[in-house]
N, CA, C and O of each residue as an XYZ file, in Angstrom:
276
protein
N       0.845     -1.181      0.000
C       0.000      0.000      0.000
C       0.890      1.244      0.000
O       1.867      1.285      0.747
N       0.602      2.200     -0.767
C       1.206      3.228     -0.916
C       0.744      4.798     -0.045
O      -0.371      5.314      0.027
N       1.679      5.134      0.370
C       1.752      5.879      0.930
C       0.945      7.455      0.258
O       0.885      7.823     -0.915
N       0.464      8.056      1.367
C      -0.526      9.181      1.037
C       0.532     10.609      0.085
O       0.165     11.379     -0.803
N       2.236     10.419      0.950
C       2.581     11.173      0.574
C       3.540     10.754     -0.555
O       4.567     11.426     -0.655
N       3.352      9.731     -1.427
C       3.927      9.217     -2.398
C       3.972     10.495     -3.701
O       3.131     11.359     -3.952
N       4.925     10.286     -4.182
C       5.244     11.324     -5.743
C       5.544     10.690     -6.871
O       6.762     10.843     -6.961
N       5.249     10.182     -7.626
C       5.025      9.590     -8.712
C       6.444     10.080     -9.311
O       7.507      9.461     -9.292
N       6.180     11.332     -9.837
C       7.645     12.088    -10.768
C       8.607     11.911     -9.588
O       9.483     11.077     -9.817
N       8.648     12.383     -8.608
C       9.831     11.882     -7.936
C      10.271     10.688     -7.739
O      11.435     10.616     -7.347
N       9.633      9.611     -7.908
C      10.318      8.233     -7.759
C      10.520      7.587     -9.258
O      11.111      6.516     -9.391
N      10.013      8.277    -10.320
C      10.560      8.243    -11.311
C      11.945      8.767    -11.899
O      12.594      8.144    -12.738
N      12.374     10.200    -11.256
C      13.671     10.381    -11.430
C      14.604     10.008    -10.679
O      15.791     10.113    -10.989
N      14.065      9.388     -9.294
C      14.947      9.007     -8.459
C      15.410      7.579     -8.814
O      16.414      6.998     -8.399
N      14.223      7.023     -9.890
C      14.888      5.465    -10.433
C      15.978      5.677    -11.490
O      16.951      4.934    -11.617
N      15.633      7.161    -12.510
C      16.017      7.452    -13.280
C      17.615      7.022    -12.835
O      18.315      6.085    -13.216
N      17.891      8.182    -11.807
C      19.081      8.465    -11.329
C      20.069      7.339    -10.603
O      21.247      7.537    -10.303
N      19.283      6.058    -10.381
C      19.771      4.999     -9.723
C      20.159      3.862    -10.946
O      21.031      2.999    -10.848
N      19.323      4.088    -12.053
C      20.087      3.407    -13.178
C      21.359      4.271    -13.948
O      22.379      3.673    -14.290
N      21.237      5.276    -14.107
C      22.420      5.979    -14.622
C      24.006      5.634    -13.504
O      25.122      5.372    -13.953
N      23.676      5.729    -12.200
C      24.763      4.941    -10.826
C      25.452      3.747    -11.142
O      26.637      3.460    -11.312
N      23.899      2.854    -11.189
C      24.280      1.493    -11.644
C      25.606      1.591    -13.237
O      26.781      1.249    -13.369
N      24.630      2.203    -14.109
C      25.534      2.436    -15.602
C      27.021      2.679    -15.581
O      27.921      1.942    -15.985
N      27.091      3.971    -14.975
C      27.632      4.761    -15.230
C      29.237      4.838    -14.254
O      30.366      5.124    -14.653
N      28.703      4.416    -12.725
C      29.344      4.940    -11.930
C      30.127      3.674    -10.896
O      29.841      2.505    -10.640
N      31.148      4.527    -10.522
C      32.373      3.042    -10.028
C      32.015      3.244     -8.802
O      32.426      4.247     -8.218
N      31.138      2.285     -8.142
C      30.807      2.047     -7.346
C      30.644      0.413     -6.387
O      30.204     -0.407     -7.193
N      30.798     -0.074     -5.376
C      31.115     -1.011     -5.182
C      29.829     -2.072     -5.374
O      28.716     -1.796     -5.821
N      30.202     -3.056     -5.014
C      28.931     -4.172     -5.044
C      28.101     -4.059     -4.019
O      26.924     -4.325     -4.264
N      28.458     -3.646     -2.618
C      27.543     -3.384     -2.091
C      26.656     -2.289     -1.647
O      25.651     -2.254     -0.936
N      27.425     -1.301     -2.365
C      26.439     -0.228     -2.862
C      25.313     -0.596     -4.434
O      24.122     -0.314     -4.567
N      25.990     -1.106     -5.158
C      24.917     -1.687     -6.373
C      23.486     -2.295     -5.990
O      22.357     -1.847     -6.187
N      24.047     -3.789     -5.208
C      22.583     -4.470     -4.426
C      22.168     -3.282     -4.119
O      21.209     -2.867     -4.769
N      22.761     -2.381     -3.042
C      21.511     -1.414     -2.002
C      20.838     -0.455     -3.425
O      19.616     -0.480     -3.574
N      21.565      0.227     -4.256
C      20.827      0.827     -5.256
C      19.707     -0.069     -6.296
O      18.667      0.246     -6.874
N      20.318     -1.033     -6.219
C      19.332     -2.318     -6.966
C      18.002     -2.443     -6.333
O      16.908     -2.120     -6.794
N      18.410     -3.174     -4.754
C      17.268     -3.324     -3.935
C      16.044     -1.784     -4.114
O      14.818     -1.732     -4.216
N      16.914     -0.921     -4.088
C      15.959      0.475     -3.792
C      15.261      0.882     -5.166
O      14.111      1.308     -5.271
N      16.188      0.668     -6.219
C      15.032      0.729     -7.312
C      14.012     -0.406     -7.628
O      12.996     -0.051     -8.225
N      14.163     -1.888     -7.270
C      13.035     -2.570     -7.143
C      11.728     -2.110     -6.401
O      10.631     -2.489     -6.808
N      11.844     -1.369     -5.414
C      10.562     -1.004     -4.224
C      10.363     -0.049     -5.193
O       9.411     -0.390     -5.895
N      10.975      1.286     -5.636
C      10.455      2.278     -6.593
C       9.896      1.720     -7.464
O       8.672      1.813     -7.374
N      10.320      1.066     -8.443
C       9.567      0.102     -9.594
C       8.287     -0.113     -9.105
O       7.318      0.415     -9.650
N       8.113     -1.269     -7.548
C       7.209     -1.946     -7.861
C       6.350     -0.406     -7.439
O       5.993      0.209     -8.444
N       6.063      0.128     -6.369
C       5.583      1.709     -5.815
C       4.759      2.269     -6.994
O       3.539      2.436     -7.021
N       5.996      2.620     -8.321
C       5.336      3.413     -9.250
C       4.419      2.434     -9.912
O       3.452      3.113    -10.259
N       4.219      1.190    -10.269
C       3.792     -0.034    -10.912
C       2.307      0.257     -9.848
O       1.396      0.589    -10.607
N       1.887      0.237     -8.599
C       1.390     -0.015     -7.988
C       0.167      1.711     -8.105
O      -1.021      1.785     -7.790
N       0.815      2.502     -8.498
C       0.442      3.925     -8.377
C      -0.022      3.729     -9.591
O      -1.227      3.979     -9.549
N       0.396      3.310    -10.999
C      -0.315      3.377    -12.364
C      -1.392      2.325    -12.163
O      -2.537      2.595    -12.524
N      -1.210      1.544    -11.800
C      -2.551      0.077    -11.776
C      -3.791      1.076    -10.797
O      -4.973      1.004    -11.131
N      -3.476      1.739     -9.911
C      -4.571      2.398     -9.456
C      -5.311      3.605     -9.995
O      -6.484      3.958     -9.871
N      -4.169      4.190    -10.697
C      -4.769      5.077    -11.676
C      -5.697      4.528    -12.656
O      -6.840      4.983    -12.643
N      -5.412      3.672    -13.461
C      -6.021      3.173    -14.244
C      -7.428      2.691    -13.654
O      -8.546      2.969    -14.089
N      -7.026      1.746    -12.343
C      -8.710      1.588    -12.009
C      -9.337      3.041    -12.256
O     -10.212      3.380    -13.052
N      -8.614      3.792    -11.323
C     -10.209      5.107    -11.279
C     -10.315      5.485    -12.272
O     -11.490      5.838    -12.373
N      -9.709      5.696    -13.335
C     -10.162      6.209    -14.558
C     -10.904      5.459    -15.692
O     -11.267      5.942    -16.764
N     -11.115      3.748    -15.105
C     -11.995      2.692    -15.880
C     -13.006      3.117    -14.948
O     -14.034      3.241    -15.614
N     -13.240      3.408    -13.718
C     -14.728      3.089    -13.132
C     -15.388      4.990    -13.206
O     -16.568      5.340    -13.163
N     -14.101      5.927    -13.329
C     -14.887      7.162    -14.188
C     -15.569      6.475    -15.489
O     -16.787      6.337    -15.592
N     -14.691      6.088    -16.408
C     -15.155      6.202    -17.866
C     -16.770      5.269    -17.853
O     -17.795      5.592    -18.453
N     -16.546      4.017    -16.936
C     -17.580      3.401    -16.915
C     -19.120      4.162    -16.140
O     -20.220      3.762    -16.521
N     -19.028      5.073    -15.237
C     -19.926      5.634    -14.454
C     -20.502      6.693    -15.624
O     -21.673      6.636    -15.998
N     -19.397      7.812    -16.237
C     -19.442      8.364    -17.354
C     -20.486      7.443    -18.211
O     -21.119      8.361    -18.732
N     -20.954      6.524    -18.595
C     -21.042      5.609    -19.810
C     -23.016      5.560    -19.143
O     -24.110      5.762    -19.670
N     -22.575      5.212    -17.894
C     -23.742      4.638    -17.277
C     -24.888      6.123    -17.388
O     -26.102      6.031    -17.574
N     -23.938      7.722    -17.179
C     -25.034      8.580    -16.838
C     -25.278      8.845    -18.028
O     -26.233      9.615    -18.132
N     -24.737      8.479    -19.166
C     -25.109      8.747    -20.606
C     -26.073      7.892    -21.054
O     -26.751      8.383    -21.956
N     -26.402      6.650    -20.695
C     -27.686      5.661    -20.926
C     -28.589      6.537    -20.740
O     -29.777      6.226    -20.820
């Protein structure tokens, strides 16, 4: 369950920025896992924030549909 004060664009650039680390940057292995581990929870977070979007905007479009009958 996601948090009330969750930010969508912010955990998008903050994944952004954790794959460019991974890419880019000489960093050890156990900093990688911890950046790894932390963009998995962002992943799943933002994954979890679009699937709910989508509900409310199927049971708008559908309510929409219903007051138009």
């Amino acid at each position: 369950m996601l948090s009330k004060d969750f930010d969508f664009e912010k955990s998008i650039k903050e994944l952004e920025n954790i794959a460019n680390s991974l890419e880019n940057e000489q960093i050890s292995l156990d900093e990688s896992i911890a950046l790894f581990e932390k963009g998995v929870k962002l992943s799943k977070d933002c994954s979890e924030y679009l699937e709910n979007a989508k509900q409310k905007i199927v049971m708008l479009a559908q309510k929409e549909s219903e007051d138009n009958d």
